[in-house]
Chimera marker file (.cmm) of the C-alpha trace (Angstrom):
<marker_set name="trace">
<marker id="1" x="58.612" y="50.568" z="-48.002" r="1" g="1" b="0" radius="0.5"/>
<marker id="2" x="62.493" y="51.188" z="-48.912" r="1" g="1" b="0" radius="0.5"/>
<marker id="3" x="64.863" y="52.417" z="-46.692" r="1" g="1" b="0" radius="0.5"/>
<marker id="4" x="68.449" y="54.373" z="-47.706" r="1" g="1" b="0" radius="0.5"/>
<marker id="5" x="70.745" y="55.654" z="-45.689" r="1" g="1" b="0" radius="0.5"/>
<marker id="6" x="74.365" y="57.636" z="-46.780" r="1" g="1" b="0" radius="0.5"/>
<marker id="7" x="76.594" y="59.169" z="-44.541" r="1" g="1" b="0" radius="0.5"/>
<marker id="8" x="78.289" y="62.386" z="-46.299" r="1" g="1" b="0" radius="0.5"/>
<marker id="9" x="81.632" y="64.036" z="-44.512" r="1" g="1" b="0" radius="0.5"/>
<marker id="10" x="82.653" y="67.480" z="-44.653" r="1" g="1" b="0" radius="0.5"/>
<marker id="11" x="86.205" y="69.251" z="-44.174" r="1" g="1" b="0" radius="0.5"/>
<marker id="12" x="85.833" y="72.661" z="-43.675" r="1" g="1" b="0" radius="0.5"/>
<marker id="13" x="89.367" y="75.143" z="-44.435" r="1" g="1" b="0" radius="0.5"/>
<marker id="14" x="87.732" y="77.952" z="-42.140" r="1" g="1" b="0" radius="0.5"/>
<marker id="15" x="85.951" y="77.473" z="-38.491" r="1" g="1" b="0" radius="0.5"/>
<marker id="16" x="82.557" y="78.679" z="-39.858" r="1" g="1" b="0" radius="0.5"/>
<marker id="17" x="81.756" y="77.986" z="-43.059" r="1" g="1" b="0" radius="0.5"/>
<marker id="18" x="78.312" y="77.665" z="-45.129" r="1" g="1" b="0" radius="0.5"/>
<marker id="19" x="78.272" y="74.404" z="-47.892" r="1" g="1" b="0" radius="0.5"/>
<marker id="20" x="75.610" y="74.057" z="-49.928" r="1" g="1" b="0" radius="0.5"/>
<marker id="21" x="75.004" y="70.004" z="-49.603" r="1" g="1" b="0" radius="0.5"/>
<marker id="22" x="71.667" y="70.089" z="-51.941" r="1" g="1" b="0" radius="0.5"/>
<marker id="23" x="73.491" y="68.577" z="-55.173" r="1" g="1" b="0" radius="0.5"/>
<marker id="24" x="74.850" y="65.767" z="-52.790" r="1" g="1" b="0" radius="0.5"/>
<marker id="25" x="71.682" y="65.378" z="-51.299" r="1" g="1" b="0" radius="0.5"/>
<marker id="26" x="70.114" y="65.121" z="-55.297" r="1" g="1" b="0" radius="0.5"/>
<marker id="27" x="72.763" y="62.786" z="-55.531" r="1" g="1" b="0" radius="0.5"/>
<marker id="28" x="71.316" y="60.037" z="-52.642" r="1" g="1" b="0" radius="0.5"/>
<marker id="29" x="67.974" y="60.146" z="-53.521" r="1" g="1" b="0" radius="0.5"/>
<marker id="30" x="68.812" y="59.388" z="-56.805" r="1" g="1" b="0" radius="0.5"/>
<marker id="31" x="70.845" y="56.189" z="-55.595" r="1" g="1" b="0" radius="0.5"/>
<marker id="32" x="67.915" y="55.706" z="-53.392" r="1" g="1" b="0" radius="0.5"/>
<marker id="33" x="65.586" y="54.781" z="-56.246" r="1" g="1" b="0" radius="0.5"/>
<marker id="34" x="62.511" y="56.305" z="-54.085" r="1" g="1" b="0" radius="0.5"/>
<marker id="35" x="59.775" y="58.351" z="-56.132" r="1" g="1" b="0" radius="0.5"/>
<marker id="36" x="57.816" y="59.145" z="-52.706" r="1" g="1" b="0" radius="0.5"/>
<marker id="37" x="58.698" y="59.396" z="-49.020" r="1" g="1" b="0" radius="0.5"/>
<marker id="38" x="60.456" y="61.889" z="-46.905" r="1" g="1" b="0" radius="0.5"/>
<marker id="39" x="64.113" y="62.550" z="-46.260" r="1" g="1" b="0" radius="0.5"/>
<marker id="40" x="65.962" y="63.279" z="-43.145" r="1" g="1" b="0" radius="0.5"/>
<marker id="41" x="69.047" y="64.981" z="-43.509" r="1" g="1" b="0" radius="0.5"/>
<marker id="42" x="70.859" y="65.879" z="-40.280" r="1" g="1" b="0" radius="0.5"/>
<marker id="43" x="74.721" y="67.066" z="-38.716" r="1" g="1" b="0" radius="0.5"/>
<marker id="44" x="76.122" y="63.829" z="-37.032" r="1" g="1" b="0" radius="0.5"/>
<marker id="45" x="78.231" y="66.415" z="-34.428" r="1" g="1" b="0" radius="0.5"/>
<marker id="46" x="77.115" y="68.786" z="-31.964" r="1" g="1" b="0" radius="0.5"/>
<marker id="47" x="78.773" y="71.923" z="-33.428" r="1" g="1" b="0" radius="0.5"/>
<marker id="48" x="77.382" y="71.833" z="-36.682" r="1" g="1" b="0" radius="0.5"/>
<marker id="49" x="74.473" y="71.962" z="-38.213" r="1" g="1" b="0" radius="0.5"/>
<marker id="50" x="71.696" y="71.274" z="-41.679" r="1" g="1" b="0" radius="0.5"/>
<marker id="51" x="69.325" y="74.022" z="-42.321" r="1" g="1" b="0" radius="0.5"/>
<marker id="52" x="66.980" y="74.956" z="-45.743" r="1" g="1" b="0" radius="0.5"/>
<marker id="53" x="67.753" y="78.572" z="-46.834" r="1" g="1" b="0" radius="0.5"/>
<marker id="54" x="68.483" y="80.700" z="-50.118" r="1" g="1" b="0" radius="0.5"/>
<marker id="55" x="71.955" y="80.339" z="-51.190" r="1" g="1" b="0" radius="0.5"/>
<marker id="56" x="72.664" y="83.982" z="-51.437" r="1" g="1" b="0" radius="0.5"/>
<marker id="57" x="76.036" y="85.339" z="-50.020" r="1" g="1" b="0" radius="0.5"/>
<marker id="58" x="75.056" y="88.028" z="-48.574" r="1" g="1" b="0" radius="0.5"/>
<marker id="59" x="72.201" y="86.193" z="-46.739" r="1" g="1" b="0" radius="0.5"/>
<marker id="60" x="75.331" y="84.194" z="-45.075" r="1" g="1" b="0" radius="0.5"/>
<marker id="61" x="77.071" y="87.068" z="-44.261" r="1" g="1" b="0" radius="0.5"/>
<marker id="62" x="74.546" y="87.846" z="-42.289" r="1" g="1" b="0" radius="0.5"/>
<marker id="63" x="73.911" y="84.616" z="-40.787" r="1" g="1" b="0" radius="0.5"/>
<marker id="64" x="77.864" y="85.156" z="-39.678" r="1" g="1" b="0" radius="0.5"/>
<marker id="65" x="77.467" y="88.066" z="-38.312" r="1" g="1" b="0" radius="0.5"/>
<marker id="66" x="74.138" y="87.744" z="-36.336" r="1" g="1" b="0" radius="0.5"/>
<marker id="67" x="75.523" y="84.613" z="-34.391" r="1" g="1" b="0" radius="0.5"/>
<marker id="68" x="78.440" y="86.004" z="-33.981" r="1" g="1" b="0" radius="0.5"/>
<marker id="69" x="76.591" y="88.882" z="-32.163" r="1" g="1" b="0" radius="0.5"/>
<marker id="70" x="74.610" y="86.030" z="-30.426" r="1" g="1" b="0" radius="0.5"/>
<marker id="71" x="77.270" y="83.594" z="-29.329" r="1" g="1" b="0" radius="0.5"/>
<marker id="72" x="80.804" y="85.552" z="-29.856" r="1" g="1" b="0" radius="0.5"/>
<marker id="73" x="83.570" y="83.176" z="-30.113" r="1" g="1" b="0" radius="0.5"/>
<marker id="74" x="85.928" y="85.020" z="-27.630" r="1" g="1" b="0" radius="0.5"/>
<marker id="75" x="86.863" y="85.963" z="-25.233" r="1" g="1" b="0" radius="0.5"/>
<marker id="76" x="86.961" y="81.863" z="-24.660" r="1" g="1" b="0" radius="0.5"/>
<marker id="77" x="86.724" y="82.630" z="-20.772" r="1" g="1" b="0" radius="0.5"/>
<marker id="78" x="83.398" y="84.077" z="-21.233" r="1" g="1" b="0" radius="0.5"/>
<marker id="79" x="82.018" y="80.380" z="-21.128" r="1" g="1" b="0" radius="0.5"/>
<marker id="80" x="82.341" y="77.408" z="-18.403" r="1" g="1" b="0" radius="0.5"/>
<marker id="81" x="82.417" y="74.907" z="-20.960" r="1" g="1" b="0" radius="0.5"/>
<marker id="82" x="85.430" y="75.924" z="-22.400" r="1" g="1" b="0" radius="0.5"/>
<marker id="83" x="87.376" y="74.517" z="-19.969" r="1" g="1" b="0" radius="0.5"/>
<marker id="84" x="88.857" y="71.929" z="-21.768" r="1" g="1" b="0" radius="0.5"/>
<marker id="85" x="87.581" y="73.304" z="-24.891" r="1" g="1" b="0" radius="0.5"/>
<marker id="86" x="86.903" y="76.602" z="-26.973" r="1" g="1" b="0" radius="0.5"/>
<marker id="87" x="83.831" y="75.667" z="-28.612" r="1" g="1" b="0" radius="0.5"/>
<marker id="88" x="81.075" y="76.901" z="-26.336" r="1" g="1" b="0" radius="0.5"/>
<marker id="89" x="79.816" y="79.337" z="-28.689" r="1" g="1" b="0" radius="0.5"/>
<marker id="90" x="79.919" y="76.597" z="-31.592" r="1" g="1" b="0" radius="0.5"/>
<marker id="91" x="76.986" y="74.257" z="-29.635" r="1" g="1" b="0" radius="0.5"/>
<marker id="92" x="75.107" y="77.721" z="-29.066" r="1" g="1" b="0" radius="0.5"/>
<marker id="93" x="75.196" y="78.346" z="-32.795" r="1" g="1" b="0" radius="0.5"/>
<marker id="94" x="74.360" y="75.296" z="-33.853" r="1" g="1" b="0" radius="0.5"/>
<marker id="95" x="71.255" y="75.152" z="-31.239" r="1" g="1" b="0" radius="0.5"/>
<marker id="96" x="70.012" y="78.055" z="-33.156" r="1" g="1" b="0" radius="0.5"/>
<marker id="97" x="70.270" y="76.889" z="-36.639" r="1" g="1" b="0" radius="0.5"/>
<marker id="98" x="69.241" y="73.413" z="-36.144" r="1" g="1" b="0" radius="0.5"/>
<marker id="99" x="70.373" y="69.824" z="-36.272" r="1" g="1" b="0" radius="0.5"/>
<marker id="100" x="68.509" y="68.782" z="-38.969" r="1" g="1" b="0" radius="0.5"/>
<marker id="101" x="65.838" y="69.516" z="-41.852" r="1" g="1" b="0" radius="0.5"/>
<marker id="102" x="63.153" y="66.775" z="-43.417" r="1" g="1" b="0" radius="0.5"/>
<marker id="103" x="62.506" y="67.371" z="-47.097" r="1" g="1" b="0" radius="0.5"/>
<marker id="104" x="59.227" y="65.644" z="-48.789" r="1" g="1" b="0" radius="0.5"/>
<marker id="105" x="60.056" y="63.279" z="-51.742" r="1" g="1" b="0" radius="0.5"/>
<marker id="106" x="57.616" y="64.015" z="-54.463" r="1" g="1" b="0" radius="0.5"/>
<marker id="107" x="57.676" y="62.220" z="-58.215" r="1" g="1" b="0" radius="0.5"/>
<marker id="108" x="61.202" y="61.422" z="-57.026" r="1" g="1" b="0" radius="0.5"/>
<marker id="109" x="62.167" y="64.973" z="-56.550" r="1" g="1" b="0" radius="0.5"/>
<marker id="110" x="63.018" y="66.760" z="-53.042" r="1" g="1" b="0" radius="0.5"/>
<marker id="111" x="59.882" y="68.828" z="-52.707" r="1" g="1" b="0" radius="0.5"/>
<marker id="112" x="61.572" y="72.234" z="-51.879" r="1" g="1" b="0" radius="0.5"/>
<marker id="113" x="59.665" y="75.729" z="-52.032" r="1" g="1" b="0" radius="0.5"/>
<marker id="114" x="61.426" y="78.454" z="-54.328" r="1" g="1" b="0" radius="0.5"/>
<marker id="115" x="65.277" y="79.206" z="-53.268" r="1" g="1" b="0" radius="0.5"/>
<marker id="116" x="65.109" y="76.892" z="-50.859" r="1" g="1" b="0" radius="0.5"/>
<marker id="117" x="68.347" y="74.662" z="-50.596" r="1" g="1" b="0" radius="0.5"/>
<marker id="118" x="70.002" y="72.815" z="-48.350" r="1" g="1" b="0" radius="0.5"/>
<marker id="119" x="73.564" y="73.554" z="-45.890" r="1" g="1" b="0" radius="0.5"/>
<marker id="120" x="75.705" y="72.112" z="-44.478" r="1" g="1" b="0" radius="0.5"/>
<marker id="121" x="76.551" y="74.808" z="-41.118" r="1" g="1" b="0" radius="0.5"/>
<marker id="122" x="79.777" y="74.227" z="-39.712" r="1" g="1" b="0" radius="0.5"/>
<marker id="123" x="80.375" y="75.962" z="-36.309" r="1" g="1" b="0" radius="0.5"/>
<marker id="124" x="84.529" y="74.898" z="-35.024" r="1" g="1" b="0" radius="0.5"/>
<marker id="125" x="85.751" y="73.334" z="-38.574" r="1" g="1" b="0" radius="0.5"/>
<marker id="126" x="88.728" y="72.298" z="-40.052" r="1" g="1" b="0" radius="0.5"/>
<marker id="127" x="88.242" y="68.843" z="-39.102" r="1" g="1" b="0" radius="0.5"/>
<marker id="128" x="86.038" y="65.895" z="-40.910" r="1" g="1" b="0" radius="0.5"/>
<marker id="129" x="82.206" y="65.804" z="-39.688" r="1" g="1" b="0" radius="0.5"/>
<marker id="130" x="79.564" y="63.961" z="-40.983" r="1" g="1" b="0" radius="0.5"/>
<marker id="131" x="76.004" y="64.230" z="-42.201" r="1" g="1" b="0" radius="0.5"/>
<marker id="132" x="73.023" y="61.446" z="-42.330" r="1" g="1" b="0" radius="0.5"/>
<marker id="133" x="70.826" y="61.300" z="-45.753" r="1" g="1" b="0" radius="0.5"/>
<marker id="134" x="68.079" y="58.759" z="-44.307" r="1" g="1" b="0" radius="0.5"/>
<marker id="135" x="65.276" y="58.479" z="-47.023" r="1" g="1" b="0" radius="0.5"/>
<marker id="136" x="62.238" y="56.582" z="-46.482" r="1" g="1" b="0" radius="0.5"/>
<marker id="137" x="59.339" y="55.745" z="-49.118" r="1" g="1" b="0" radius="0.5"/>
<marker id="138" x="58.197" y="53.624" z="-52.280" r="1" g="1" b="0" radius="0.5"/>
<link id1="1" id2="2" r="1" g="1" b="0" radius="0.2"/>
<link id1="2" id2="3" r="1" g="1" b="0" radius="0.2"/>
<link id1="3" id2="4" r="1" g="1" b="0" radius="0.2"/>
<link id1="4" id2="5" r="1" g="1" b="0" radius="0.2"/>
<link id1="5" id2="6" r="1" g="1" b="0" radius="0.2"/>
<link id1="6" id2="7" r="1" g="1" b="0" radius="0.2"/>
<link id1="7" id2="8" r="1" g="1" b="0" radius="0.2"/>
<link id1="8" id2="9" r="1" g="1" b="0" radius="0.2"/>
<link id1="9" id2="10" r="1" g="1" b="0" radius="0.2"/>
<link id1="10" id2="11" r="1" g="1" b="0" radius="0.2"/>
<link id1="11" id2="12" r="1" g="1" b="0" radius="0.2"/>
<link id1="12" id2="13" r="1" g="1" b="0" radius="0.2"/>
<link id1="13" id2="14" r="1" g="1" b="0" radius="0.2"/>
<link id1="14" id2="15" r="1" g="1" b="0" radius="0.2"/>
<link id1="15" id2="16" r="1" g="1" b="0" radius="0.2"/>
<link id1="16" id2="17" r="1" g="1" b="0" radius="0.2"/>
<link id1="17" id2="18" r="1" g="1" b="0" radius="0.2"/>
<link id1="18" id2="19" r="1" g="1" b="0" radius="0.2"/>
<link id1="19" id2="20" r="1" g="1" b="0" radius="0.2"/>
<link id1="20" id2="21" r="1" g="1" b="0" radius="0.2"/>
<link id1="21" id2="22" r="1" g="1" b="0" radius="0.2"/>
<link id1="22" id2="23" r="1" g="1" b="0" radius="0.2"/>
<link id1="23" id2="24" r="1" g="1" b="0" radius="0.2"/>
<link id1="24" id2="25" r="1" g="1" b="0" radius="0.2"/>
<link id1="25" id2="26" r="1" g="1" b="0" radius="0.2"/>
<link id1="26" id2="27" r="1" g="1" b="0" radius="0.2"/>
<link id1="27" id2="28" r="1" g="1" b="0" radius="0.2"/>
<link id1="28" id2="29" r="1" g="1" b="0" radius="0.2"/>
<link id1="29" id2="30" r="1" g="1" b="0" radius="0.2"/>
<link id1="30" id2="31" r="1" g="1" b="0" radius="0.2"/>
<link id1="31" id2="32" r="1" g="1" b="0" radius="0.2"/>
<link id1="32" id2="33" r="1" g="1" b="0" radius="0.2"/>
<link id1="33" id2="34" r="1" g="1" b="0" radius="0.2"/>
<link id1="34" id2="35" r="1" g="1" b="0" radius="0.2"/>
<link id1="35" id2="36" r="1" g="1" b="0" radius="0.2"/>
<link id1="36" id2="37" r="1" g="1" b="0" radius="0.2"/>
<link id1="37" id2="38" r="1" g="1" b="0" radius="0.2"/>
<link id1="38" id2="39" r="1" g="1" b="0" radius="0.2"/>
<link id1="39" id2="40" r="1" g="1" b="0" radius="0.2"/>
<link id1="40" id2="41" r="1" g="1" b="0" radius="0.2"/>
<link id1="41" id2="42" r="1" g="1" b="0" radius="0.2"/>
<link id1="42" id2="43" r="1" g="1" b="0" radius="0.2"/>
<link id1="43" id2="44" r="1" g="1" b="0" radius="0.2"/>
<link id1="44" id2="45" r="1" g="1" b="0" radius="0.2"/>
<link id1="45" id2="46" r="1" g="1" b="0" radius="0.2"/>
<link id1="46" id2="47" r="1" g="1" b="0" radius="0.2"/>
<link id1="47" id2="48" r="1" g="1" b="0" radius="0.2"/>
<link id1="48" id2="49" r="1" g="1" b="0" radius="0.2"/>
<link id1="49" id2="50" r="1" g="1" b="0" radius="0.2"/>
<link id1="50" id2="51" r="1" g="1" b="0" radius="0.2"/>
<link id1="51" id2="52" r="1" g="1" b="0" radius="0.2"/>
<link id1="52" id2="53" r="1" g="1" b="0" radius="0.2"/>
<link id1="53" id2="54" r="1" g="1" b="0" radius="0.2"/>
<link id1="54" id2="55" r="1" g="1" b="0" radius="0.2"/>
<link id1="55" id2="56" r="1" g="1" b="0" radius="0.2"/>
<link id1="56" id2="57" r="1" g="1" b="0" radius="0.2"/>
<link id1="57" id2="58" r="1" g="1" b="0" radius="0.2"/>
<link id1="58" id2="59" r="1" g="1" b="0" radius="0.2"/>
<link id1="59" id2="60" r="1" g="1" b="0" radius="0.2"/>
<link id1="60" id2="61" r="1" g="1" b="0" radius="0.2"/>
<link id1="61" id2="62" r="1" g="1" b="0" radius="0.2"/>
<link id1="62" id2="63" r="1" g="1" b="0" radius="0.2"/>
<link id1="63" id2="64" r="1" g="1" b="0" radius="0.2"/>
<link id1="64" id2="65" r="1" g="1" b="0" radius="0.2"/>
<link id1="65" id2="66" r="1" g="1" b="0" radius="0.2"/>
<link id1="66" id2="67" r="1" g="1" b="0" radius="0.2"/>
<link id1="67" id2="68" r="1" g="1" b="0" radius="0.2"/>
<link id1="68" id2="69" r="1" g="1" b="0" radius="0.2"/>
<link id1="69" id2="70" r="1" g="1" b="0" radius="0.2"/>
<link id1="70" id2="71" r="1" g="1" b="0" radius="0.2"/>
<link id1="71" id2="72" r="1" g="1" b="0" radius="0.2"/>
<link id1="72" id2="73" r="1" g="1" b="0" radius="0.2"/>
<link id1="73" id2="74" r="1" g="1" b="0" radius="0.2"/>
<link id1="74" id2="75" r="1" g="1" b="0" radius="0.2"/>
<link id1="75" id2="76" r="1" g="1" b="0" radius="0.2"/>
<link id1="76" id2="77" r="1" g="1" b="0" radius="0.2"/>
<link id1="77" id2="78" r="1" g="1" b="0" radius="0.2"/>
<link id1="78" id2="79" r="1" g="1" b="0" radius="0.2"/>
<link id1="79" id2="80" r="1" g="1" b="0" radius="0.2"/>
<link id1="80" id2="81" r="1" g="1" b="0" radius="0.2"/>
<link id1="81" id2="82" r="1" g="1" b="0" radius="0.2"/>
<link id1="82" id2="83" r="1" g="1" b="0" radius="0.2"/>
<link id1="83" id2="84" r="1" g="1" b="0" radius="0.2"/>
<link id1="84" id2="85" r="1" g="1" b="0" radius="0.2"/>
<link id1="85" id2="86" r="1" g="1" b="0" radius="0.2"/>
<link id1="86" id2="87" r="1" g="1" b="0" radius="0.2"/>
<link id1="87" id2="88" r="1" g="1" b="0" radius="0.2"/>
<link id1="88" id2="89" r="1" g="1" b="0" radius="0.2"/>
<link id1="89" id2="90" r="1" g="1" b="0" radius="0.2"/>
<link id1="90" id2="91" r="1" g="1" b="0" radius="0.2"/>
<link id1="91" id2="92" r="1" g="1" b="0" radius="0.2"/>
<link id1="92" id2="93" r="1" g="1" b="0" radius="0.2"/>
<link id1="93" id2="94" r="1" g="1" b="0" radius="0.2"/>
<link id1="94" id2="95" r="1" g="1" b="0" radius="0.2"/>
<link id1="95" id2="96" r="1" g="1" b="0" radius="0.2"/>
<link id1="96" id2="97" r="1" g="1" b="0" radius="0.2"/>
<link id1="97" id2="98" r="1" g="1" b="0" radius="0.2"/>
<link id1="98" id2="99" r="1" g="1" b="0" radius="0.2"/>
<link id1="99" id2="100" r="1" g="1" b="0" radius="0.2"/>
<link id1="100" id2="101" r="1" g="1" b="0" radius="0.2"/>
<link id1="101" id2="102" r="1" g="1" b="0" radius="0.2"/>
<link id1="102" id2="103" r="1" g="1" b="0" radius="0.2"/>
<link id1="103" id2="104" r="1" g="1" b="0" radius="0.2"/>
<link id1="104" id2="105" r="1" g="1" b="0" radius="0.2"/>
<link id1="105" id2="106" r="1" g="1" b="0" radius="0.2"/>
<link id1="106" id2="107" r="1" g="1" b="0" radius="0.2"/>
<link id1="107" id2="108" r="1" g="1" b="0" radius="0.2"/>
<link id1="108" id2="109" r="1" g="1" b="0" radius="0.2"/>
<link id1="109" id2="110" r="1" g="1" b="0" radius="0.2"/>
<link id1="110" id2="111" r="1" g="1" b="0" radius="0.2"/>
<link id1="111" id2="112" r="1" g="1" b="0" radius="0.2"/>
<link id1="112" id2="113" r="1" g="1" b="0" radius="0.2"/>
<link id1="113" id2="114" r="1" g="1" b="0" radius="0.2"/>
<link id1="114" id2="115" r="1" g="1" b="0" radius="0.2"/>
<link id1="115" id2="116" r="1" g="1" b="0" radius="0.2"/>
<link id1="116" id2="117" r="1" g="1" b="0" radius="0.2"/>
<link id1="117" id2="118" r="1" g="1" b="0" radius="0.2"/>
<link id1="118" id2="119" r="1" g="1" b="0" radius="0.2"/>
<link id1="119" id2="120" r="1" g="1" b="0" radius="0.2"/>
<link id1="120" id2="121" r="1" g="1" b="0" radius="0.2"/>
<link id1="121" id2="122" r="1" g="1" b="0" radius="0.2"/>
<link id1="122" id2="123" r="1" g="1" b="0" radius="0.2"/>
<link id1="123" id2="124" r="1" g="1" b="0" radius="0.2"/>
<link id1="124" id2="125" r="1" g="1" b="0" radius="0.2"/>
<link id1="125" id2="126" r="1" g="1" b="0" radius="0.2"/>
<link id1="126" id2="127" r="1" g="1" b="0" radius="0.2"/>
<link id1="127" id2="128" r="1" g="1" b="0" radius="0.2"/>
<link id1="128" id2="129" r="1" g="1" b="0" radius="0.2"/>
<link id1="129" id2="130" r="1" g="1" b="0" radius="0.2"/>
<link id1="130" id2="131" r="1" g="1" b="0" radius="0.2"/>
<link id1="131" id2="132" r="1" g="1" b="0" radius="0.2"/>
<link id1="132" id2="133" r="1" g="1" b="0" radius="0.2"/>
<link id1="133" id2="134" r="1" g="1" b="0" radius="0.2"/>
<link id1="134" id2="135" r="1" g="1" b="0" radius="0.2"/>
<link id1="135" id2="136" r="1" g="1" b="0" radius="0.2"/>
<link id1="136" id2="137" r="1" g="1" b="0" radius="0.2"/>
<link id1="137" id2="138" r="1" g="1" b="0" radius="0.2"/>
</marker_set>
């Protein structure tokens, strides 16, 4: 069994932002060489997150404005752990949207239903974060 393992990084201009990380994602398991296995694909930092959706903007609108609703950013006091921080509501969003997603490798190919693609969440940006590709298989 072969084993590959890439660690993307993201830089997000906005605090929230939506990346769709599928083409670099193609992009490692073509390095990887594996025709069948799985792939992990997960956010390396506890405000941000990897999930499999439809890229359709209005679909992330929504997303925006749902966990906003959820976990609103301010007031800041609302939350004890923003003490020394103000990014309480950033682990609460990305506890609902997941750290990570596991894709099966099929005849080299991520084996993805239709629409589905991958993102890359970010929850309190504008600084560099990272992402694991792990890929397992023959």
């Amino acid at each position: 069994m072969k084993s590959y393992k890439k660690e993307l990084w993201f830089a997000t201009s906005k605090r929230r932002e939506f990346i769709n990380i599928t083409p670099e994602v193609n992009e490692c398991l073509r390095e990887s060489g594996i025709k069948e296995g799985l792939l992990l694909c997960n956010a390396m930092h506890i405000t941000a997150s990897v999930f499999i959706n439809d890229d359709e903007s209005g679909l992330h609108h929504d997303y925006e404005v749902w966990l906003e609703k959820l976990a609103p950013e301010k007031p800041h006091s609302q939350y004890r752990h923003n003490g020394f921080e103000d990014n309480a509501d950033a682990h609460m969003k990305r506890q609902v949207m997941g750290r990570e997603v596991v894709v099966a490798i099929t005849n080299g190919q991520l084996d993805f239903g239709p629409w589905e693609q991958i993102f890359y969440g970010e929850f309190d940006g504008k600084r560099r974060k990272r992402v694991l590709v792990k890929i397992i298989g023959e």
